[in-house]
One Martini backbone bead per residue (centre of mass of N, CA, C, O) as a GRO file, in nm:
protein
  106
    1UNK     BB    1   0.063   0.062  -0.023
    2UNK     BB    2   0.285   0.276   0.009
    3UNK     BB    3   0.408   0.232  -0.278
    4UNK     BB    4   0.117   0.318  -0.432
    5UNK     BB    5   0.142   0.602  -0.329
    6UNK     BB    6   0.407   0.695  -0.445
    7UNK     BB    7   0.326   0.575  -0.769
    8UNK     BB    8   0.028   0.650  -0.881
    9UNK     BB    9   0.094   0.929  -1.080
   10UNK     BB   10   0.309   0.791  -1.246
   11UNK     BB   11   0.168   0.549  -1.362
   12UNK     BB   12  -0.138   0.612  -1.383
   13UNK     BB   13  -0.355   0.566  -1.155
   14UNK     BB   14  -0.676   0.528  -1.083
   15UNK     BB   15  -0.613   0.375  -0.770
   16UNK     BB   16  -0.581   0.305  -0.452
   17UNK     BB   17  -0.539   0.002  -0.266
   18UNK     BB   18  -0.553  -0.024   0.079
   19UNK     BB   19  -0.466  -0.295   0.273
   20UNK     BB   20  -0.365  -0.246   0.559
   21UNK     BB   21  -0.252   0.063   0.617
   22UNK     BB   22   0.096   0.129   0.765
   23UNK     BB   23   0.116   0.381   0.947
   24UNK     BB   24   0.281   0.244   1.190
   25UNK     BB   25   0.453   0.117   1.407
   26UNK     BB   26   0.386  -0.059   1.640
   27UNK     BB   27   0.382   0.140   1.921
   28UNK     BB   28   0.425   0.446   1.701
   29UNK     BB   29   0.249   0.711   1.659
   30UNK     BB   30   0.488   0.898   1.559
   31UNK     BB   31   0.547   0.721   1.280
   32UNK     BB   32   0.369   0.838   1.053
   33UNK     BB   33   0.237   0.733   0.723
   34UNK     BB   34   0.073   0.922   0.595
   35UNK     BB   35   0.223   1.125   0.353
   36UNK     BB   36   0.171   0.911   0.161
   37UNK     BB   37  -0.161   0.874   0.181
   38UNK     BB   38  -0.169   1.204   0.111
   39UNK     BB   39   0.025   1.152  -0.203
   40UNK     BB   40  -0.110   0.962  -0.440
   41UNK     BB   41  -0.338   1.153  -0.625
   42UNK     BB   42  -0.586   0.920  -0.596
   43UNK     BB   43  -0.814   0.730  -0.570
   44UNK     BB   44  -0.877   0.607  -0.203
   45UNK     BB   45  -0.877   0.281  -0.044
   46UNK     BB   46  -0.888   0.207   0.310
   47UNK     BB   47  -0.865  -0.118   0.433
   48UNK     BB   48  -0.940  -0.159   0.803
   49UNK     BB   49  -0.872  -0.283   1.093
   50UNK     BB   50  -0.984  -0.234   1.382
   51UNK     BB   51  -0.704  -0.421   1.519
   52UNK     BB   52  -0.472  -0.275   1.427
   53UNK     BB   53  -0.134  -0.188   1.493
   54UNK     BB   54  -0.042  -0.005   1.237
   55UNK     BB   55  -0.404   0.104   1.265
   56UNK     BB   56  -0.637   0.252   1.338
   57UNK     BB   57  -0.895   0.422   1.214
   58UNK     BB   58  -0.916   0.676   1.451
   59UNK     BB   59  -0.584   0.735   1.341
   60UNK     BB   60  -0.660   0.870   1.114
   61UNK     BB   61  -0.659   1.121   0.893
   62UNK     BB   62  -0.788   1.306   0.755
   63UNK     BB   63  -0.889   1.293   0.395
   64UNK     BB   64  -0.945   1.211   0.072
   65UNK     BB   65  -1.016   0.938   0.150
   66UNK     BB   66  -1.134   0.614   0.189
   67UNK     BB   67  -1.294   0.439   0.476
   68UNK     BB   68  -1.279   0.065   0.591
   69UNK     BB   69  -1.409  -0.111   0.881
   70UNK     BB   70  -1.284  -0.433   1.001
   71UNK     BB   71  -1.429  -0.558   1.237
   72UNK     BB   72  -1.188  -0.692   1.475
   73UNK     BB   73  -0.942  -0.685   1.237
   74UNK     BB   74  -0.663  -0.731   1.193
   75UNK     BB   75  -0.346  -0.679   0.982
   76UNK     BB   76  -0.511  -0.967   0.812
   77UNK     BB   77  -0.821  -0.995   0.908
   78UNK     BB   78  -0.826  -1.161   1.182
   79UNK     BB   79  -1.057  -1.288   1.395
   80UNK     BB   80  -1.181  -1.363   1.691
   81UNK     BB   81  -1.396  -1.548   1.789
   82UNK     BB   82  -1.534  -1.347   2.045
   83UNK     BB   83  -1.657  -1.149   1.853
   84UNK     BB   84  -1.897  -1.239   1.637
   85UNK     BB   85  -1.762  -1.314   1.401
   86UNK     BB   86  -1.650  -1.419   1.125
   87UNK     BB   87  -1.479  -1.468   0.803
   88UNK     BB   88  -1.749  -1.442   0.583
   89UNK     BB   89  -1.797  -1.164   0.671
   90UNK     BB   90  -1.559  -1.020   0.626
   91UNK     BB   91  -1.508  -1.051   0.338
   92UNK     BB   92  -1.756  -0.907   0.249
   93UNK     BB   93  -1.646  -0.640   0.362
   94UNK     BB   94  -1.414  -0.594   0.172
   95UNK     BB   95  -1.547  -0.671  -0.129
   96UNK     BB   96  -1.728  -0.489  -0.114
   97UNK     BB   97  -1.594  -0.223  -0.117
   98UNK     BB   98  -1.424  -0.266  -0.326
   99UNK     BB   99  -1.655  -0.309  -0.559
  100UNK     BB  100  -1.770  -0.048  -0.515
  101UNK     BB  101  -1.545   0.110  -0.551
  102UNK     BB  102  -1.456   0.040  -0.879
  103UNK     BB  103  -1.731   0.103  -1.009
  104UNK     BB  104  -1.688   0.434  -0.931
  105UNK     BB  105  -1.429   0.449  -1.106
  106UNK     BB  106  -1.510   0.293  -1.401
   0.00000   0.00000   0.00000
């Protein structure tokens, strides 16, 4: 994800998908990487964990992207069993982002 944001307006990218875009180091938010994810320059669309490590949904700065919060899923999208939900719950949650975000940008 952040390769692709890095380089997404040299290479001509219709936008960017970044699932489990990794803001800072595990317990570092101090070491943000922002700046590339508010760099992409193409319309992004960044899918993440609840429980991501690399980043909460709601440590990310206002910005751009539309984001898509993977209720209760680490940066793999994995669930705790004690969630009470699925992992065919979580794919459709991503999926369904995805579809919608790409037929958006036609």
């Amino acid at each position: 994800a952040r390769v692709a944001c890095r380089t997404a307006t040299a290479l001509g990218a219709a936008g960017v998908l970044a699932l489990s875009f990794p803001l800072h180091p595990p317990g570092r938010p101090e070491k943000s990487r922002a700046p590339e994810l508010l760099g992409a320059g193409v319309p992004t669309l960044v899918v993440q964990g609840g429980n991501d490590p690399f980043g909460h949904p709601d440590e990310f700065p206002e910005g751009p992207w539309e984001m898509v919060e993977v209720p209760h899923a680490d940066h793999g999208f994995a669930v705790p069993k004690r969630s009470g939900t699925t992992e065919e719950r979580t794919l459709e949650t991503i999926t369904g982002a995805v579809v919608r975000w790409t037929a958006a940008l036609g």
